[in-house]
C-alpha positions in Angstrom: 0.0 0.0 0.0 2.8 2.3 1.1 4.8 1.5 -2.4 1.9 2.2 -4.2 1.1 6.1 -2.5 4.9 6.7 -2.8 4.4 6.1 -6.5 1.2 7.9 -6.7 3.1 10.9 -5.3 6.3 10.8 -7.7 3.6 10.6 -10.6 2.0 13.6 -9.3 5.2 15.1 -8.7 6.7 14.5 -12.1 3.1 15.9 -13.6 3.4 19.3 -11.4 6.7 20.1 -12.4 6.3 19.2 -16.2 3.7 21.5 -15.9 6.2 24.1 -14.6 8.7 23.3 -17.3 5.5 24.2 -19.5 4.5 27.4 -19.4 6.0 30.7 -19.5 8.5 32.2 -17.8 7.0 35.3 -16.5 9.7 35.9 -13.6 12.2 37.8 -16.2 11.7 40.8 -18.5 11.9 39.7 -22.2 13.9 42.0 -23.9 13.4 42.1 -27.9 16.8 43.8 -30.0 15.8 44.9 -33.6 17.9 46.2 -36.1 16.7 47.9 -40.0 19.3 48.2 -42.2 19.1 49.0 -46.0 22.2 46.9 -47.2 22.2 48.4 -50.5 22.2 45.1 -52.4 25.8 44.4 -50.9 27.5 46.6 -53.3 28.8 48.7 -50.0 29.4 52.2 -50.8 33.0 51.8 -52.3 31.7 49.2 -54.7 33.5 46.1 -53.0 30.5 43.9 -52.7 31.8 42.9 -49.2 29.0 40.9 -47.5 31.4 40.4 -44.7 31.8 44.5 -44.0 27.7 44.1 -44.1 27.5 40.8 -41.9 30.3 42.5 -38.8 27.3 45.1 -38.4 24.7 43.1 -38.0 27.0 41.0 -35.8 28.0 44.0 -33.8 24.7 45.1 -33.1 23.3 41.3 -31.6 20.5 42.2 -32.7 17.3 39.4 -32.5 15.5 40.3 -35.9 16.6 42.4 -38.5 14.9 43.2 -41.1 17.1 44.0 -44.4 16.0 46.3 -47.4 17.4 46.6 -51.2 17.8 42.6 -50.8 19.0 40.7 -53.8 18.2 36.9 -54.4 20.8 35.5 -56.8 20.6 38.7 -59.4 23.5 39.2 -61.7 24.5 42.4 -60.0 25.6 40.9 -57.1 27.2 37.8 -58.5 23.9 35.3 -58.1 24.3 35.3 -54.4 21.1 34.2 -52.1 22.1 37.3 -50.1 19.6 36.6 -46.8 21.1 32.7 -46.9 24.8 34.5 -47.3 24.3 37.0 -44.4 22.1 34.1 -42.3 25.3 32.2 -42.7 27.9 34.4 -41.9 25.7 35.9 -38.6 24.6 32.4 -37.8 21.0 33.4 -38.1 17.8 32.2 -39.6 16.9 33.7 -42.9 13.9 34.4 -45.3 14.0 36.4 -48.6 10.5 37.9 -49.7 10.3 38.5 -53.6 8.7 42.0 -54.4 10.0 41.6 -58.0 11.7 39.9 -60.4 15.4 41.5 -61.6 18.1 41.3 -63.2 18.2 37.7 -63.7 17.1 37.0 -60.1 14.7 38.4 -57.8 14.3 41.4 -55.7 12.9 42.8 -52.3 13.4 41.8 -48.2 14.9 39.9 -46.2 14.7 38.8 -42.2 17.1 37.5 -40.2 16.6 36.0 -36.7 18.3 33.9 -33.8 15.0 32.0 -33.7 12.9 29.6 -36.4 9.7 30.8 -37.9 6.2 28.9 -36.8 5.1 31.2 -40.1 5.8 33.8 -42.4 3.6 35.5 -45.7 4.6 38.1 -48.2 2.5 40.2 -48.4 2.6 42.6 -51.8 2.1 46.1 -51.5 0.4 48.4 -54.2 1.8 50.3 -56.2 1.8 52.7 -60.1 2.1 51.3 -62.5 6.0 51.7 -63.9 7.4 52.4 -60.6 9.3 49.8 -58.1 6.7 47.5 -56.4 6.9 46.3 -52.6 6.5 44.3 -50.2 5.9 43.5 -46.5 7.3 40.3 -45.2 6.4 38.7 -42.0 7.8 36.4 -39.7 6.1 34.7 -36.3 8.0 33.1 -33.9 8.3 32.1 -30.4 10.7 33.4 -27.8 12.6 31.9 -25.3 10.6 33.2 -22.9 7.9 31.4 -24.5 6.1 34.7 -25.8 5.1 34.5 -29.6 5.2 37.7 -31.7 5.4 38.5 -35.2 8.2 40.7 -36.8 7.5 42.6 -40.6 10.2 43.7 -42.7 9.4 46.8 -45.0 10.6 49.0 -47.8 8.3 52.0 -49.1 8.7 53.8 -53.0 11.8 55.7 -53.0 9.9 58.8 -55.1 9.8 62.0 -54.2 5.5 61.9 -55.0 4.3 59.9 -51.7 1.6 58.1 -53.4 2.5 54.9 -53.6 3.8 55.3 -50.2 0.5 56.3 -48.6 -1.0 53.3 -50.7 1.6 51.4 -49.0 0.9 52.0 -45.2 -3.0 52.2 -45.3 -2.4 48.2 -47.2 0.1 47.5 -44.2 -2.4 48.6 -41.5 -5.1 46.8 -43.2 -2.8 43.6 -43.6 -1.5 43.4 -40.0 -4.8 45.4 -38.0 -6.0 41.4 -36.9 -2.7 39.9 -35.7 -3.1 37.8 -33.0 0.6 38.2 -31.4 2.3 41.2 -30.4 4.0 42.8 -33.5 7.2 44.9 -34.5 7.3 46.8 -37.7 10.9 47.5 -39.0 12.4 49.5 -42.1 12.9 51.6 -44.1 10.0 53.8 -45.1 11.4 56.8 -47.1 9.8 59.5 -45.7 10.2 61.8 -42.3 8.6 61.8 -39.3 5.5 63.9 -39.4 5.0 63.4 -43.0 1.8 61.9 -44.1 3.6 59.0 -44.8 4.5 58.4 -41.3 1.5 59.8 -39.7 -0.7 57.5 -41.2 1.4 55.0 -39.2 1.4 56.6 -36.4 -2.5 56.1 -36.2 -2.1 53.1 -35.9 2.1 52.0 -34.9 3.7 53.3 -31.7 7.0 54.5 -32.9 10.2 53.7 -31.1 11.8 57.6 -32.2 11.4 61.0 -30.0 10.2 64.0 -31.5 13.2 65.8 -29.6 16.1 63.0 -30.8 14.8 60.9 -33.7 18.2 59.8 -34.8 19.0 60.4 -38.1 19.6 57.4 -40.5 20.8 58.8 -44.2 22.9 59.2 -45.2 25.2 57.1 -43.2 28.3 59.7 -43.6 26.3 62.6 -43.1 22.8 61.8 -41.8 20.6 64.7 -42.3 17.3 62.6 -41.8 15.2 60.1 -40.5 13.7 57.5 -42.5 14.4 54.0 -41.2 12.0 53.0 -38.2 10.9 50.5 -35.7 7.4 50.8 -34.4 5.3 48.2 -32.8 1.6 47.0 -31.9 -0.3 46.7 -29.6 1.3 49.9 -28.1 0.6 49.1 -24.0 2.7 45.6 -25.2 6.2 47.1 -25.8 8.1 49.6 -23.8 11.6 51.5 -25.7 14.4 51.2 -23.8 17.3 52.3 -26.1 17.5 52.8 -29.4 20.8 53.7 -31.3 22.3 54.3 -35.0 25.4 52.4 -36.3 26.4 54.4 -39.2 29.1 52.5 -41.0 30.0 54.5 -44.3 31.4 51.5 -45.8 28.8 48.8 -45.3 25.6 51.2 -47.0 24.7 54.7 -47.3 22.1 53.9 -44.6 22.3 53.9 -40.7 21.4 51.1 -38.9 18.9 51.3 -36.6 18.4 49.4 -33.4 16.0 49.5 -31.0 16.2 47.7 -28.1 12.2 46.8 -26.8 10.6 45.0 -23.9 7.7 42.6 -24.6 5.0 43.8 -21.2 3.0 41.1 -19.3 
């Protein structure tokens, strides 16, 4: 009888603590690093098409996710390289390319790396004129150490001076991403300024990471003169900014990187 309670209990024991093992841990602060950086299809800005110059950023900045812009996937111009699998391998990073056209023998758009695997991604196309560039938003979801899932979207908006196929491009992203179910961080570069209607559309919906006072310029990366790579995120009472920082290295693009460093709230 005694042998048979004794086992009883170690069952229950072993069941309690599995449970533990189970769910979340909720006793630390999960901290979130994200980095944008518009790698100007690896040329680099002395022409070297140095992936490594590009890759020792990224690696300097220990970033989580980073979301990559001017990606190119096996194009002539930069020698037929997967660049997200060449970077992913020389960070030691998951990565995903995301097609927003085809070009110059290859294909073109973004690319996401990240220290974790995906549970899903989409691409999701973004409109645009007819004749200009077109775009895309690509998505990632994943689970954290700490258990927490979230999604991550990589970005790049029309370059043109007329915003609108940028203004097309963030009412489709709010529209795309208004009924996620996990937490979400929005990262890239967006080609237009802070308080521009570009941005403020957004805003309406995004918490940006940036302060009005210090919204750390991003471009050019010798000389920035202004801001137009972001991170925001959604639901806003989810994340809390606790630093954010630009690593302007004039060799590896003409754009800053950006990293913000976020924590996930219970």
């Amino acid at each position: 009888m005694k042998s048979n309670q004794k086992f009883i209990g170690l069952l229950a024991l072993m069941f309690f603590s599995g449970t533990l093992f189970a769910q979340k841990d909720t006793s630390k602060k999960v901290r979130v690093k994200v980095l944008s950086f518009n790698i100007l299809h690896g040329k680099t800005t002395n022409g070297s098409f140095d992936l490594d110059i590009i890759a020792n950023v990224i690696k300097k900045a220990d970033a989580d996710f980073v979301s990559l812009q001017e990606v190119d996937f096996k194009t002539n111009r930069s020698k037929k390289y997967d660049l997200p699998t060449e970077l992913g391998f020389r960070t030691k990073m998951t990565s995903i390319f995301g097609r927003a056209m085809y070009y110059d023998g290859g294909e073109y758009g973004e690319g996401v790396l990240s220290k974790y695997t995906f549970l899903s991604t989409r691409n999701v196309a973004l409109p645009y004129t007819e004749g200009n560039e077109p775009r895309a938003a690509l998505e990632v979801t994943t689970v954290l150490k700490s258990g927490d899932t979230i999604s991550f979207i990589g970005t790049h908006l029309d370059h043109l001076k007329e915003d609108t196929d940028r203004v097309s491009q963030v009412k489709a992203i709010n529209k795309a991403f208004s009924n996620n179910k996990y937490p979400t961080i929005l990262s890239g570069d967006l080609n237009d300024t802070p308080n521009s209607t570009t941005i403020n559309i957004l805003e309406s919906f995004w918490k940006a990471s940036y302060t009005k006072a210090n919204p750390k310029l991003t471009f050019p990366s010798d000389k920035p003169i202004k801001k137009i790579d972001y991170v925001m995120f959604y639901p806003r009472k989810s994340w809390k900014v606790l630093s954010k920082e630009t690593i302007c290295d004039t060799i590896a693009s003409d754009h800053c990187a950006y990293l913000v460093t976020l924590e996930l709230l219970k």
